[in-house]
C-alpha positions in Angstrom: 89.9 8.8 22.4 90.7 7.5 18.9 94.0 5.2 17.8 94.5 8.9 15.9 94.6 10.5 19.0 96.6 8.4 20.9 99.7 8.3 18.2 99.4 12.1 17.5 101.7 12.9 19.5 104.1 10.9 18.6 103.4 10.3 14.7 102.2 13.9 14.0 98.6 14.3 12.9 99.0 12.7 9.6 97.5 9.1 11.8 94.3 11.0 12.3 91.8 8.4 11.0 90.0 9.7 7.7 86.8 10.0 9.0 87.8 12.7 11.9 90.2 14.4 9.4 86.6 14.7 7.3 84.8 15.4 10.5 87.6 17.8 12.1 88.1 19.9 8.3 83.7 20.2 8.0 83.8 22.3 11.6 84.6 26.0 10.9 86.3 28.1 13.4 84.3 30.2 14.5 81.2 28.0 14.8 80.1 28.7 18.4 76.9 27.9 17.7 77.5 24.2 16.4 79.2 23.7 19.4 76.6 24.3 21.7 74.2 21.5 20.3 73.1 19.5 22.6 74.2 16.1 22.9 72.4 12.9 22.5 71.5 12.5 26.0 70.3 15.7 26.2 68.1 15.3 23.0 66.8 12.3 24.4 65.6 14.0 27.6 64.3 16.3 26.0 62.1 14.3 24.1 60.5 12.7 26.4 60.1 15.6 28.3 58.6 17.5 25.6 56.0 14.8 24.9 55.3 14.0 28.5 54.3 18.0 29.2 52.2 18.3 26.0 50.5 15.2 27.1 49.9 15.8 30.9 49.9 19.3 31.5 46.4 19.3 31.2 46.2 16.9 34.1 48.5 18.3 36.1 46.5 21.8 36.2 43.5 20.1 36.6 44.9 18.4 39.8 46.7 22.1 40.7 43.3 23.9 40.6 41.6 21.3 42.2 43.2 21.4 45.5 46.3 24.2 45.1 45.5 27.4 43.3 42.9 28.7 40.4 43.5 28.2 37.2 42.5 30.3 33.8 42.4 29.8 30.3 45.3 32.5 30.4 47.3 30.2 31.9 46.2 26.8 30.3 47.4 28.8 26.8 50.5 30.5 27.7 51.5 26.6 29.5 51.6 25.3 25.9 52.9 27.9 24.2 55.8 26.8 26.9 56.1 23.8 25.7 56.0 24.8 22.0 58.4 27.5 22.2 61.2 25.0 24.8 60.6 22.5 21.6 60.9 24.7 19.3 64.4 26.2 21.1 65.8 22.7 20.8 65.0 22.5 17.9 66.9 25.6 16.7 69.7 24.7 18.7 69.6 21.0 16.6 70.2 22.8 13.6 67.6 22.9 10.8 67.4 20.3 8.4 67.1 19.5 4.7 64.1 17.0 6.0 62.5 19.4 7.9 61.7 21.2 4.9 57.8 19.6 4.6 56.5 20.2 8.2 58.1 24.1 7.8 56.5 24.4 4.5 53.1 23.4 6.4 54.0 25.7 9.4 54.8 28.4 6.9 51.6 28.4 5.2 49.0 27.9 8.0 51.0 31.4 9.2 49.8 33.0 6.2 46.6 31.4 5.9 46.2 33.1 9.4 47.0 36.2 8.8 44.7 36.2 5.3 41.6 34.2 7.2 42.3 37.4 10.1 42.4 40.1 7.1 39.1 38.2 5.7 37.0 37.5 8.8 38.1 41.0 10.3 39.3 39.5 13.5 42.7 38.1 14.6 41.9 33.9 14.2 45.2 31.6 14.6 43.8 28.3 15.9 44.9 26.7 12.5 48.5 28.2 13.0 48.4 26.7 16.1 47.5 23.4 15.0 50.3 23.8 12.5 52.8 24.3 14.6 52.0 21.3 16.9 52.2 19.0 14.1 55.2 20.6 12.3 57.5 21.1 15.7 56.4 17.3 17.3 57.3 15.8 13.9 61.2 17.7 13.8 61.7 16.5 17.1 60.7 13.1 16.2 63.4 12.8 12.9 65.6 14.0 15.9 64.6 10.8 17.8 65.9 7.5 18.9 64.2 4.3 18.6 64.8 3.5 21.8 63.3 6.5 23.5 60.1 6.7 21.2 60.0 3.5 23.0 60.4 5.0 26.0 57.7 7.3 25.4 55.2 5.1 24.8 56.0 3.0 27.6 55.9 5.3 30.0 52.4 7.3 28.6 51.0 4.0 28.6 51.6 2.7 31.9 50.8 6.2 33.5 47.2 6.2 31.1 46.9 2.8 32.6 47.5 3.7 36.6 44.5 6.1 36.3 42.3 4.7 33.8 42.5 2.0 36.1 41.6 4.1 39.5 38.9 5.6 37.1 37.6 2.3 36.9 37.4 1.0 40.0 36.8 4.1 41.9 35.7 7.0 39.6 34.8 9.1 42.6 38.6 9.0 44.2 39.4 9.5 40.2 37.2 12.8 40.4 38.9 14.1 44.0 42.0 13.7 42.4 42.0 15.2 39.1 38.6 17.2 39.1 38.1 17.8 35.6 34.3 19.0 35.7 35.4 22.0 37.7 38.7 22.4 35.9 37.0 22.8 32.3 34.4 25.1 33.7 37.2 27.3 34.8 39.5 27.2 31.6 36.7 26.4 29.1 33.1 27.7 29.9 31.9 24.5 30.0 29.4 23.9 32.7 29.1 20.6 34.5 26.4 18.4 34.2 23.6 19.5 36.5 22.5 16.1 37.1 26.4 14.7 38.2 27.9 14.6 41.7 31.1 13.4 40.5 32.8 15.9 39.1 33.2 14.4 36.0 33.9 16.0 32.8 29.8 17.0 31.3 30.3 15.5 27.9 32.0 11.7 29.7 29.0 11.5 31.5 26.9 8.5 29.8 23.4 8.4 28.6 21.2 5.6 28.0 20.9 5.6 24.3 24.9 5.7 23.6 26.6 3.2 21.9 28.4 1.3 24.5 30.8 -2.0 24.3 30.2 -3.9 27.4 28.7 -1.0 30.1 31.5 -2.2 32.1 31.2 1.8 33.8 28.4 4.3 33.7 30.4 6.7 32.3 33.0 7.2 29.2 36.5 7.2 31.0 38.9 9.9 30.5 41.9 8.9 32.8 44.8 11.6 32.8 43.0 12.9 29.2 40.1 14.6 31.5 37.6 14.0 28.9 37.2 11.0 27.2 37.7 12.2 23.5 41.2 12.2 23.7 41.4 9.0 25.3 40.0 7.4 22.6 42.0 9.1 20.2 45.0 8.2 22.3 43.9 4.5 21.9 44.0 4.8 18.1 47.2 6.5 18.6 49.1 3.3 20.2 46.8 1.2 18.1 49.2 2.7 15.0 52.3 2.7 17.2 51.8 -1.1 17.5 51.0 -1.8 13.7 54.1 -0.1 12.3 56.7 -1.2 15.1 55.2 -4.6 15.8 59.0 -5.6 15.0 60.5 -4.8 17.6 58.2 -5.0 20.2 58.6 -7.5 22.8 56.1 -10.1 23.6 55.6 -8.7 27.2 55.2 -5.4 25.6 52.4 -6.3 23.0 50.2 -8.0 25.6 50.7 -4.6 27.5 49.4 -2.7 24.6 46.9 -4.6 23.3 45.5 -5.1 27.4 45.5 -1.5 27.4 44.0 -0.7 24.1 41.0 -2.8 24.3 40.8 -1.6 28.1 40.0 1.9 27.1 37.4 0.7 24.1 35.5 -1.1 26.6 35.4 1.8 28.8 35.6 4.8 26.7 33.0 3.2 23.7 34.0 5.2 21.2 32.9 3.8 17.8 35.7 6.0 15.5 38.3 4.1 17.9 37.1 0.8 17.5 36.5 0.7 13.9 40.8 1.6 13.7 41.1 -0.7 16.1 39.3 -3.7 14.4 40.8 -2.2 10.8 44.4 -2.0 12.3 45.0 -5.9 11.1 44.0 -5.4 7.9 45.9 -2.7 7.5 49.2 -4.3 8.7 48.6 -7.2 6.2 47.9 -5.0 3.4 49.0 -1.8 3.4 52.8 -2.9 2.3 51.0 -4.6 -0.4 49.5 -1.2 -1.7 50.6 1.2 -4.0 52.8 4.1 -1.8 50.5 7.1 -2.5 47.3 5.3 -1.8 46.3 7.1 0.8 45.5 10.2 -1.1 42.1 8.1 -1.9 41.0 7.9 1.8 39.7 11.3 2.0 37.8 11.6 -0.9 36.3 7.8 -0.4 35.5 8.5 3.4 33.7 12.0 2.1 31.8 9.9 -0.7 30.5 7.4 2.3 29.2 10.0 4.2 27.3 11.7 1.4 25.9 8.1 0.9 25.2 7.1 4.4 23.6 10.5 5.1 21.7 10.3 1.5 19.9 6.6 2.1 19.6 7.1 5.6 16.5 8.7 7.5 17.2 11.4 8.6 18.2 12.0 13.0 19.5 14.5 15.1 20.8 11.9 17.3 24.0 11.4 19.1 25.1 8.3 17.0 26.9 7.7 13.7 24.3 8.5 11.2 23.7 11.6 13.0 27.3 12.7 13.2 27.7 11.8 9.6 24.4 13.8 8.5 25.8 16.6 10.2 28.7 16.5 8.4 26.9 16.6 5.4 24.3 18.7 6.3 26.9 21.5 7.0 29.0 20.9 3.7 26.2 21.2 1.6 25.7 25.1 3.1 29.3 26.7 2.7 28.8 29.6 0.6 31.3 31.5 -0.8 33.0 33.6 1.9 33.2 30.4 4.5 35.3 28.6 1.4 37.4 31.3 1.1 38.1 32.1 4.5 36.4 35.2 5.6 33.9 33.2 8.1 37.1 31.6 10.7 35.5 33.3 13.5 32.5 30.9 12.9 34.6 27.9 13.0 34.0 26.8 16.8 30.5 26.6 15.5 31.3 23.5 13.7 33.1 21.4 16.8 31.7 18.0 15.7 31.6 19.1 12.2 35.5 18.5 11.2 35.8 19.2 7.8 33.5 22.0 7.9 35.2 23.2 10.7 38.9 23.2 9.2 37.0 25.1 5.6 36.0 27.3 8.2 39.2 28.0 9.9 41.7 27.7 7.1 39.2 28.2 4.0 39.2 25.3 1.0 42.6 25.4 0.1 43.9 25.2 4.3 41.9 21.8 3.8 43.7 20.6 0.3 46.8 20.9 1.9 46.4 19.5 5.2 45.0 16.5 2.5 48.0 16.3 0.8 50.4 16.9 4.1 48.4 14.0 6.1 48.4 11.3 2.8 52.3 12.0 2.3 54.1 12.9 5.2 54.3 9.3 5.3 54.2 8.2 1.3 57.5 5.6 1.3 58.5 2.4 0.4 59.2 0.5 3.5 56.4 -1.6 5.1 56.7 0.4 8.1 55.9 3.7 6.6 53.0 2.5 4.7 51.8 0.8 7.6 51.6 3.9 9.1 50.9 6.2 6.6 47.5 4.3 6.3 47.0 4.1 10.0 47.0 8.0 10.5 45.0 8.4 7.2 42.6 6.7 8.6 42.4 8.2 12.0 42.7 11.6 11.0 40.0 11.5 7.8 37.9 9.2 10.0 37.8 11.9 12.7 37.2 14.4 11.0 33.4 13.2 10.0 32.2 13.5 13.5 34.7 15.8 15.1 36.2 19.1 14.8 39.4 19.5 16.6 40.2 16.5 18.8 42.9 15.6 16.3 45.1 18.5 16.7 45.2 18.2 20.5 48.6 18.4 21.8 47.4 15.9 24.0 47.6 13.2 21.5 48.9 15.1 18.8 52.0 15.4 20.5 52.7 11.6 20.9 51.5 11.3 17.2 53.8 13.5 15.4 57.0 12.6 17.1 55.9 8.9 15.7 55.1 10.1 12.2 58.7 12.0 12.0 60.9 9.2 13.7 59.5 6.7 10.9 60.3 9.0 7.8 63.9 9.3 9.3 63.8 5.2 10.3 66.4 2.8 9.4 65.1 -0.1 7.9 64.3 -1.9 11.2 66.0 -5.5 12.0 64.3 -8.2 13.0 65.9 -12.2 14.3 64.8 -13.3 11.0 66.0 -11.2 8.8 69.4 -11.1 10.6 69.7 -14.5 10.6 69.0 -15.2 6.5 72.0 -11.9 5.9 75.1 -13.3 4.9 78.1 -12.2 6.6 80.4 -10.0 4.2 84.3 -10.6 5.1 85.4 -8.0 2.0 86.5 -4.1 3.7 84.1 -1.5 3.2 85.0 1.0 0.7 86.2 4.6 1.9 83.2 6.2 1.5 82.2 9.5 3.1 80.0 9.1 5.5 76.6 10.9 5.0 75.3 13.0 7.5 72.9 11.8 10.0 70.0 13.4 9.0 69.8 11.6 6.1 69.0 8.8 7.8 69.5 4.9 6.3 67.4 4.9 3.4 
C-alpha cells in the first residue's frame, strides 16, 4: 500500500501519487484480459520452465522409453509443439509488444515461405516454420525476462549438463543404462545403432580413429543429457557467448564454473566448430565493442568466400574432417539449379544434413536464406558493448555452423537457451558494474515529473 492509499480515506483521492493516478486512468474498465497477466513470479517460472522442457525433454523420453514405456516420433513432435504452444500462451497472455515486432515479422514470413515452398515442392514441408517459431517465441520470452533468472537458467542447465557429462565420463556404460539414447533415436528417428557398439550409445558419438580429437580423454564424443554429441557442442558455444557478453556480472565462482565446464565438454566432445568459438570468444570480447554496429552483416559472405577458397586450393577428400565438410559445402552450392533456389525442391532438404546452407536454399529457397542473414546479423545490431559482444558471438556460431551442418542450430535443445539470451540483451539495461558505480556522481537535485515509459521499452 501507497502513502496515496493510506490518506485516501481521509484526504479524498486527490493524495493519490501521480504516477498511480497515470497508472490507475491508462487501465480501461472493461480490460479483463489485462488483468489476468501473469505476474512476475509467474513469468519468471515460467521461464525457466519453458527453457528447461525445450532443453531436456529429449532426455527425459529417452530415459521414459528406456525403462517405462515406448516412445514415437509421434510423441517426441506433439512434446514440443507442447512446449511451443504453453510458450506461446504466455506469451499472449503478456501482451504483444512493439519490440516483438522483428521476431513476428520472421515467424510471419517463414509461414508463408511454407506454404509457397509446399505449393512448389507439391508436398506439405514446414521444418523452416518450425525453426521460425523456435527462434521468434524463445526470443519474446526472453525481452520478457529478468536478469536474474536468465541467470538462473544458465546455472541450473549447466550444473545438470555437468552431473551427467560427468557420469558420461567416468562411467559411460551406467551413462547408457540410464539414458539409452542409441535405442531411443532408433525408435523416434530411424537411425540404427552402430553394429559394432555395446553401449548403447548414440551411432554418430561413437569415435573413430581418424577423428579429430583434443586430448582422447574418452573413446567416444560425449553427449550427456543432449543424447548425441552435436548439440553438446553447440551447447558449449552457447555458454561460451553467455559468458562473453555478461562477463559483468558474473561472479568469480561462477566463471571458473563455466569456463571448467566449457573446456570439459571440448575435451570430451572434440568438436573443431566449438573450439574455434571458443578460442575466438576473447578476441571477440576485446574487439567487437570496438567495431562498427552492423559488422556482422560481413560474416556470412566472408565465411562463404573461405570455403570457396579452402575447398578451391585444397585436394580434394570425402573425409570426415574440415576440408571435407567445407568441400561439401561447396560442392553442393555449385549444383542448385533453378527450382532448389526457388523453393520447389524442400522435400530434398534432409538430403543436405551436413550441408547447412544448401540445406536452408533447399528448405526455405534463396530468399528464406537472405533473411535468416539479415535477422541473425541484426537481431543484435546495437550500441552497447554487450550487444555487440553478442551479436558477433552468434554470428559466428550460427554462419560457422552452417558450413558443416544442416540443422543442429535450430534445435530447441540449444536453440531454446539461445534465443531467450539474444531477446533479454536487446531489452537489457545498460548493465552496472563496482566500477562504474563507484566513478557516478551522486545527484542530490529531484527528478523531474516525467512519465514513466512503459516497461517494454526497456533502459535504452
Amino acid at each position: 500500500m501507497t502513502s496515496g492509499d493510506r490518506l485516501e480515506p481521509v484526504h479524498g483521492a486527490r493524495l493519490r501519487p501521480v504516477g498511480a493516478q497515470a497508472r490507475a486512468a491508462a487501465v480501461p474498465v472493461s480490460a479483463p484480459a489485462a488483468l489476468a497477466r501473469p505476474d512476475g513470479a509467474t513469468l519468471r517460472r515460467m521461464a525457466i520452465a519453458l527453457v528447461l522442457a525445450g532443453v531436456l525433454y529429449n532426455a527425459v523420453l529417452s530415459f521414459l522409453n528406456g525403462h517405462a514405456m515406448s516412445v514415437s516420433y509421434a510423441l517426441v513432435v506433439v512434446t514440443e509443439i507442447a512446449v511451443l504452444g504453453v510458450a506461446a500462451l504466455t506469451l499472449l497472455r503478456t501482451g504483444l509488444r512493439p519490440t516483438d515486432n522483428p521476431a513476428l515479422a520472421l515467424l510471419g514470413f517463414f509461414l508463408v515461405d511454407a506454404c509457397l515452398v509446399s505449393l512448389a515442392s507439391g508436398a506439405l514441408f514446414v521444418d523452416m516454420a518450425r525453426n521460425a517459431s523456435i527462434i521468434a517465441i524463445f526470443s519474446m520470452i526472453g525481452m520478457r525476462t529478468e536478469e536474474r533468472t536468465v541467470r538462473r537458467i544458465v546455472a541450473i542447465l549447466a550444473g545438470l549438463i555437468f552431473a551427467f557429462l560427468l557420469l558420461e565420463s567416468v562411467s559411460v556404460q551406467s551413462y547408457a543404462d540410464l539414458l539409452a539414447p542409441g535405442l531411443y533415436f532408433e525408435q523416434t528417428r530411424g537411425i540404427s545403432r552402430f553394429e559394432l557398439d555395446e553401449i548403447g550409445l548414440f551411432a554418430n558419438a561413437v569415435g573413430f580413429a581418424d577423428r579429430f580429437s583434443i586430448l582422447n580423454i574418452v573413446g567416444h564424443r560425449t553427449s550427456s543429457l543432449f543424447l548425441e554429441q552435436v548439440s553438446l557442442a553447440n551447447y558449449a558455444t552457447v555458454l561460451t557467448t553467455f559468458l562473453v557478453c555478461m562477463w559483468q556480472g558474473t561472479s568469480k565462482k561462477a566463471r571458473v564454473a563455466y569456463i571448467f565446464l566449457i573446456v570439459f565438454i571440448l575435451v570430451t566432445n572434440n568438436s573443431r566448430t566449438a573450439l574455434a568459438i571458443s578460442l575466438a570468444a576473447p578476441l571477440v570480447y576485446w574487439a567487437a565493442p570496438k567495431l562498427p554496429r552492423f559488422i556482422n552483416l560481413a560474416l556470412m559472405p566472408t565465411v562463404l568466400v573461405a570455403a570457396f577458397i579452402v575447398a578451391a586450393t585444397s585436394p580434394p577428400t570425402k573425409e570426415d574432417n574440415l576440408v571435407g565438410r567445407l568441400s561439401l559445402t561447396v560442392k553442393t552450392l555449385k549444383e542448385l539449379d533453378v527450382t532448389a533456389l526457388l523453393g520447389g525442391s524442400a522435400t530434398e532438404a534432409a538430403k543436405f544434413a551436413d550441408s547447412g546452407y544448401t540445406y536452408l536454399i533447399y528448405a526455405s529457397s534463396i530468399i528464406g536464406l537472405l533473411v535468416l542473414w539479415l535477422f541473425f546479423s541484426l537481431v543484435l545490431a546495437g550500441e552497447r558493448a554487450d550487444q555487440k559482444r553478442g551479436s558477433m558471438m552468434i554470428s559466428l556460431y550460427l554462419f560457422l555452423n552452417l558450413t558443416v551442418s544442416g540443422t543442429s542450430v535450430f534445435s530447441i535443445k540449444t536453440a531454446a537457451l539461445l534465443w531467450l539470451l539474444v531477446g533479454f540483451l536487446r531489452l537489457r539495461s545498460a548493465p552496472e558494474t563496482a566500477e562504474t558505480t563507484a566513478e557516478e556522481p551522486i545527484e542530490l537535485r529531484p527528478a523531474p515529473a516525467t512519465p514513466r515509459p512503459p516497461a517494454y521499452q526497456g533502459l535504452r
